[in-house]
ChimeraX commands (.cxc) that place a marker at each C-alpha (Angstrom):
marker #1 position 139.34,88.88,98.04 radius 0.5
marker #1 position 138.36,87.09,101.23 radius 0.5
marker #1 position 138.38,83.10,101.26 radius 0.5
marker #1 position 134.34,82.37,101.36 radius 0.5
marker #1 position 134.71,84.18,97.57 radius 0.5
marker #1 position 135.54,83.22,94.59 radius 0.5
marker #1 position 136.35,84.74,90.83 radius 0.5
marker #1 position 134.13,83.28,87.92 radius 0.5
marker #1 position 133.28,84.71,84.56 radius 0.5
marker #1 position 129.95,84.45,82.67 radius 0.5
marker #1 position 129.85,84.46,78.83 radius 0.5
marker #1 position 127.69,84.33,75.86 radius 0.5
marker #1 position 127.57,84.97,72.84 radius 0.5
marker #1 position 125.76,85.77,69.64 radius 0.5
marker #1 position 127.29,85.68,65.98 radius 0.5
marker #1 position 127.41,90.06,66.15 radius 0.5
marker #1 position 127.29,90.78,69.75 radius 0.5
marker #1 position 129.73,88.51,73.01 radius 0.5
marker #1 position 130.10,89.81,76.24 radius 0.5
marker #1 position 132.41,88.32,79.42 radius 0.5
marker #1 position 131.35,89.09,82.41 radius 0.5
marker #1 position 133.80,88.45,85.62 radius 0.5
marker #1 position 132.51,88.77,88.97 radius 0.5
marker #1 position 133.00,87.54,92.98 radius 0.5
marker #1 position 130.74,84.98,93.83 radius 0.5
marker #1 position 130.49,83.76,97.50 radius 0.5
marker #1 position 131.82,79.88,97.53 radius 0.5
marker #1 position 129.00,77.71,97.26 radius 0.5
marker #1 position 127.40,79.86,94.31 radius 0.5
marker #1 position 125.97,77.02,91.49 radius 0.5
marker #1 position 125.98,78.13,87.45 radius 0.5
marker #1 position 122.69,79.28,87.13 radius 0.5
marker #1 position 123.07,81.44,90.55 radius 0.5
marker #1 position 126.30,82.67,88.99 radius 0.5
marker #1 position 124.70,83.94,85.30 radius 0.5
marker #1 position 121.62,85.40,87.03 radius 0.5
marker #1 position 123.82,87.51,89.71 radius 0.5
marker #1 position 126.59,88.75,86.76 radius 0.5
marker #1 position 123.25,90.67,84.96 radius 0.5
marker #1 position 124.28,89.18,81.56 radius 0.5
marker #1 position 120.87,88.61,80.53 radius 0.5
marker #1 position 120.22,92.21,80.77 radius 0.5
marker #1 position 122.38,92.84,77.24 radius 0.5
marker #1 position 121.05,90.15,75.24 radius 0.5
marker #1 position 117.12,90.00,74.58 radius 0.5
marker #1 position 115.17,86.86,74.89 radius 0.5
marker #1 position 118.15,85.03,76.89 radius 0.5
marker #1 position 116.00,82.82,79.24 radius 0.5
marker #1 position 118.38,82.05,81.48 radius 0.5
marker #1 position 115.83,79.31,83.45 radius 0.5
marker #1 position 115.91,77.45,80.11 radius 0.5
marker #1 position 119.70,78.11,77.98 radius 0.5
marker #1 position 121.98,75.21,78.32 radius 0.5
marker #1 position 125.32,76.44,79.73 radius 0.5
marker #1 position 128.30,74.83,81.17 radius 0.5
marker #1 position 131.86,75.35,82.17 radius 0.5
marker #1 position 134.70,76.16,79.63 radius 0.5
marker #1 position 133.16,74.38,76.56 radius 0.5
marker #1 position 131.52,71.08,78.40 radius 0.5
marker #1 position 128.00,71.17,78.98 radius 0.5
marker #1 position 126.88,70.87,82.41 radius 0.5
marker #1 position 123.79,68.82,82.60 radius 0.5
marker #1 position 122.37,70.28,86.00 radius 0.5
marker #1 position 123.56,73.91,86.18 radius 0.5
marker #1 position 121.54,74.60,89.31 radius 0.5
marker #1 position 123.13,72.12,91.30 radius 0.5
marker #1 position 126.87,72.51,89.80 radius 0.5
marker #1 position 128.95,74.41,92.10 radius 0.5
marker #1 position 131.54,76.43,90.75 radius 0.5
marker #1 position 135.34,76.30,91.77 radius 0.5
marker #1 position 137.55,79.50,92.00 radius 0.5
marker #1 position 138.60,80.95,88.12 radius 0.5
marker #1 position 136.02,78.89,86.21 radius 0.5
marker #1 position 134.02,80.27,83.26 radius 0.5
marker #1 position 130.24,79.92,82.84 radius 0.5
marker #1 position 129.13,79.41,79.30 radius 0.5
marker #1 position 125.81,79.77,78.27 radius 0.5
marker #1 position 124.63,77.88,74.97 radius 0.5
marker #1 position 122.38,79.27,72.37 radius 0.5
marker #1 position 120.11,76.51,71.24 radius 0.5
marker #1 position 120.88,74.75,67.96 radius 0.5
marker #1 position 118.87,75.54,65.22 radius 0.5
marker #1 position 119.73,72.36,63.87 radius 0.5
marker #1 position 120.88,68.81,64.81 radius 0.5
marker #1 position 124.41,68.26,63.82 radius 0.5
marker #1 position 123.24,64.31,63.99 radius 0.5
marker #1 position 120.31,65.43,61.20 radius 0.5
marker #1 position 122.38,67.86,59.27 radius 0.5
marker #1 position 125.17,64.93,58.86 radius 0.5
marker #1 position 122.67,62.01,57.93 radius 0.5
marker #1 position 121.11,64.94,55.11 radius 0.5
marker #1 position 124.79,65.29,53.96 radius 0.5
marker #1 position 125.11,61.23,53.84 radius 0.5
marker #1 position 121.39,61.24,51.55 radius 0.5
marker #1 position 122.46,63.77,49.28 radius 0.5
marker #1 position 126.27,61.94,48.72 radius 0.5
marker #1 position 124.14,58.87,48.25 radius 0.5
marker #1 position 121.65,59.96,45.88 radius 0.5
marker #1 position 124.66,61.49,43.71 radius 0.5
marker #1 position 126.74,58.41,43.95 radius 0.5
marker #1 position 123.58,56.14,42.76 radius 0.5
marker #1 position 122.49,58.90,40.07 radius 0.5
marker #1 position 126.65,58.99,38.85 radius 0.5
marker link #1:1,2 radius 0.2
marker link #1:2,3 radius 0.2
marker link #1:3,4 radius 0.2
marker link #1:4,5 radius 0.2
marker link #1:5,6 radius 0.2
marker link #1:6,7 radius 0.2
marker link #1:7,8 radius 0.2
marker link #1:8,9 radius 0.2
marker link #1:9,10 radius 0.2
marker link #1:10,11 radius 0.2
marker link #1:11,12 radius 0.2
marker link #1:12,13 radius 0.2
marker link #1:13,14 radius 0.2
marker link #1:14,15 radius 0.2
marker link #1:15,16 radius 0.2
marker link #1:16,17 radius 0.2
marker link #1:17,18 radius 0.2
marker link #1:18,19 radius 0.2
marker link #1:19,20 radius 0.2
marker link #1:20,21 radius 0.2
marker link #1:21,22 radius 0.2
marker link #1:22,23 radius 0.2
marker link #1:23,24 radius 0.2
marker link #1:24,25 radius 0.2
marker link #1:25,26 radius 0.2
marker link #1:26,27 radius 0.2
marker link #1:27,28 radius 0.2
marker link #1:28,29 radius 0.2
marker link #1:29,30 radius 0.2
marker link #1:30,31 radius 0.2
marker link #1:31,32 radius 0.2
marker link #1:32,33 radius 0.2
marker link #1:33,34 radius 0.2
marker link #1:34,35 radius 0.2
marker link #1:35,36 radius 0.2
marker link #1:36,37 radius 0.2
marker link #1:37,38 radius 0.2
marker link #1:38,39 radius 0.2
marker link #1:39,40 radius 0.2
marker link #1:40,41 radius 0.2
marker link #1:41,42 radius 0.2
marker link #1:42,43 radius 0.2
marker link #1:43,44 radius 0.2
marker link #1:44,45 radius 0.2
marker link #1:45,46 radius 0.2
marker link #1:46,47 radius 0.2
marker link #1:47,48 radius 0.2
marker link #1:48,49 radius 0.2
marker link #1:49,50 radius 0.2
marker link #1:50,51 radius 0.2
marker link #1:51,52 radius 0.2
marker link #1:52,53 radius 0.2
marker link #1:53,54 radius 0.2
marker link #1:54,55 radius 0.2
marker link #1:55,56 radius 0.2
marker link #1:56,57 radius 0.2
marker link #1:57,58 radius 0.2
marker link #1:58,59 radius 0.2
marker link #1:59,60 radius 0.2
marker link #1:60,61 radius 0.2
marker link #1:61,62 radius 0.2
marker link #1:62,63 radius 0.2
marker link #1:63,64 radius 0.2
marker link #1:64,65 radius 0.2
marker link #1:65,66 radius 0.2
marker link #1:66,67 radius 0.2
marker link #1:67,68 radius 0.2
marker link #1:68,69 radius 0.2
marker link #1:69,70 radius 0.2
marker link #1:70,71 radius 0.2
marker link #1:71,72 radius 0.2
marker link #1:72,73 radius 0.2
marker link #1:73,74 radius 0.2
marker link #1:74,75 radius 0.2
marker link #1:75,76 radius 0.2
marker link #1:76,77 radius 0.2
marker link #1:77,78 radius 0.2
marker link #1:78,79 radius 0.2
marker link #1:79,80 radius 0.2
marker link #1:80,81 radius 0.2
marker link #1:81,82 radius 0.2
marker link #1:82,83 radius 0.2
marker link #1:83,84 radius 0.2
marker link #1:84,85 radius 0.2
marker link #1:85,86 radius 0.2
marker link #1:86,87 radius 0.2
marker link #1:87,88 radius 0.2
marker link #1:88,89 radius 0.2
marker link #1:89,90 radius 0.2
marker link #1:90,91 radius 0.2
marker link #1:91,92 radius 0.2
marker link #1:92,93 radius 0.2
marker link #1:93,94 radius 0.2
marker link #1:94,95 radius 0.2
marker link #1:95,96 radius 0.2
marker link #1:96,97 radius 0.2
marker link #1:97,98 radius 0.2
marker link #1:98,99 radius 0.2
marker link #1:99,100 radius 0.2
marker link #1:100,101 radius 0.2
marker link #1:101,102 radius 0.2
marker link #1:102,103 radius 0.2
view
């Protein structure tokens, strides 16, 4: 491998279906130009790559066009939450409360 490139992997996954991608990128190459060039979206239908969150080895990268990967790390692409943690916690909290006050 010559010095102007570097070795990243791409992944996503769904709950049935995962797939890890590595590939050479030339140094300079940002997230989103990494995930477009590995093809990934190809094997998973409806994966918008323009709009999926994504970031590097499970923290979320808040710019992914502008974040320039280093040599060995792993682009992660996000599936969007179907629901809030934050809303699923405070319906957990109502229901405990209602039970407590109806105990």
């Amino acid at each position: 491998m010559s010095s102007d490139m570097i070795r990243v992997e791409v992944a996503y996954a769904l709950p049935h279906k995962q797939k890890l991608i590595s590939l050479q990128v030339p140094v300079g190459t940002t997230l989103f130009e990494a995930a477009c060039e590995s093809g990934i979206a190809e094997h998973f239908e409806g994966l918008d790559l323009a709009r999926a969150p994504m970031g590097i080895f499970g923290q979320a990268e808040a710019s992914p066009k502008q974040r320039v990967l280093q040599d060995g790390e792993r682009v992660e692409i996000y599936r969007p939450l179907i629901i809030d943690p934050k809303e699923t916690r405070k319906a957990r909290a109502r229901k405990a409360q209602r039970q407590a006050d109806a105990g």
